[in-house]
N, C-alpha and C positions, 0 to 999 in steps of 0.2 A: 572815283565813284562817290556820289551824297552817300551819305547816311541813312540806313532806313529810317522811317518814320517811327516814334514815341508810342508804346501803346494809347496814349490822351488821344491820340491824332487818330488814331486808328478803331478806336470806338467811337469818334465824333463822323469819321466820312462814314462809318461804318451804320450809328442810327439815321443819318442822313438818305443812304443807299436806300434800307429797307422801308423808310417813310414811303421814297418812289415808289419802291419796286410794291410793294402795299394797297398802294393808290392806284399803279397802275390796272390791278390784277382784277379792278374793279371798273375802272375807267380807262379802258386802252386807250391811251393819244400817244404812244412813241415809245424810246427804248433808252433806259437807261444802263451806264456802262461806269466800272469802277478802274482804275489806276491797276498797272502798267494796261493800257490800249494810245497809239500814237494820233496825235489829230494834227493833219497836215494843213495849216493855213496859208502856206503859201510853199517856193520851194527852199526856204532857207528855216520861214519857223516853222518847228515841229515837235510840238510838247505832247506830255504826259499828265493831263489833271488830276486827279485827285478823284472827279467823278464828272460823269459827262451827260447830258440828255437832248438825245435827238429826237423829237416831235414826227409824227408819220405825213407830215406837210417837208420833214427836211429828210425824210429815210433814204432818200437816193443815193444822202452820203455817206453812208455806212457802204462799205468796202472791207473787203476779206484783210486788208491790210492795216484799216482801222477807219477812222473817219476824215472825209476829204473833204474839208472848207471850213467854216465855222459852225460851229452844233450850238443850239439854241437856248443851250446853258452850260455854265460849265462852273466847279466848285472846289476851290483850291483852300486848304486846310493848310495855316498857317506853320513853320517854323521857324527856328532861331536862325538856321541854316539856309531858308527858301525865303522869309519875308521879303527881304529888301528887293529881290528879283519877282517875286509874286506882287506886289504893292508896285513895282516899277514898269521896270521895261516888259514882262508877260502882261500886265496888265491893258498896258500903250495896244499892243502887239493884238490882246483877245477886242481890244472897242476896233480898233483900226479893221480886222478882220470880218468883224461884222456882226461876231458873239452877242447876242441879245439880251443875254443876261451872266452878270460874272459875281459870283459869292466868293467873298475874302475872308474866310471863318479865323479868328484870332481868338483860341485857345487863352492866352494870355491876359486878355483886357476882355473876355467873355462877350465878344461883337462882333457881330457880323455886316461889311461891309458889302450892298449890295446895289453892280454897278449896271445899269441900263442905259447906253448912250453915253454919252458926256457926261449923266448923272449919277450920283452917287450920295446914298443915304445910310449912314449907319447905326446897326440899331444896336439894342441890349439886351441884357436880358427879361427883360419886360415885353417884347416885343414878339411876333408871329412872322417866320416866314413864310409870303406866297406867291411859288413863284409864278410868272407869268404865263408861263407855256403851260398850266397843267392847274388849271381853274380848279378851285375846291380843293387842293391839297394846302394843309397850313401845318407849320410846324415851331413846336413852341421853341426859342433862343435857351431857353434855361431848363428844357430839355436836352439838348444837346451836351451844354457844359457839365450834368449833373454827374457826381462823382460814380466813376466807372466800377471803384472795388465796393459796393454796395452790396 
């Protein structure tokens, strides 16, 4: 069994969640979901993100047993223990599948890599995330990383 997750990690998906869950509550387009929920993208992968958002254009795939195909975002929060498999072969795995939009949140180097297609731009903390699916939600990078015991 991994390791749970760091409290860092877990106030960063955590301001992450409630940006959505915030936005949505004002602008319904879809449904966002937090870590342990299983997203089966094919019949061999079958991950656990970190946080997941399904658009009301992809709801069909929401399933009692979690979500079946690719969800139209999805936001994996780096560790020591997960990077090299989040940066690699998940990452291969969530473009191949059809994942529209993939955030690499790295704690460590305060960036967020964000993957759409073949492409990939990584930002800092200067920079606004927005993600695609969900027009008019922006969230600032150096919010995220801002120290948790405040």
């Amino acid at each position: 069994m991994s390791p749970s997750p760091n409290t860092f990690h877990q106030v960063i998906i955590g301001r992450i969640f409630a940006a959505f869950f915030v936005h949505l509550q004002t602008r319904p387009a879809g449904q966002v979901f937090i870590a342990p929920l299983d997203v089966f993208l094919d019949d061999i992968n079958i991950y656990q993100p970190d946080m997941i958002f399904v658009s009301h254009k992809s709801r069909a795939k929401i399933v009692e047993e979690g979500i079946e195909g690719p969800p139209d975002l999805i936001v994996e929060v780096l560790s020591t223990s997960t990077s090299r498999l989040d940066k690699g072969s998940k990452k291969k795995v969530y473009t191949r599948s059809g994942v529209e939009e993939l955030w690499l949140v790295d704690p460590h180097t305060k960036q967020v890599e964000v993957c759409t297609g073949m492409q990939s731009v990584v930002l800092g903390v200067g920079a606004v995330l927005k993600p695609a699916a969900l027009p008019g939600l922006t969230i600032a990078i150096a919010e995220l990383f801002a120290l948790a015991h405040q």
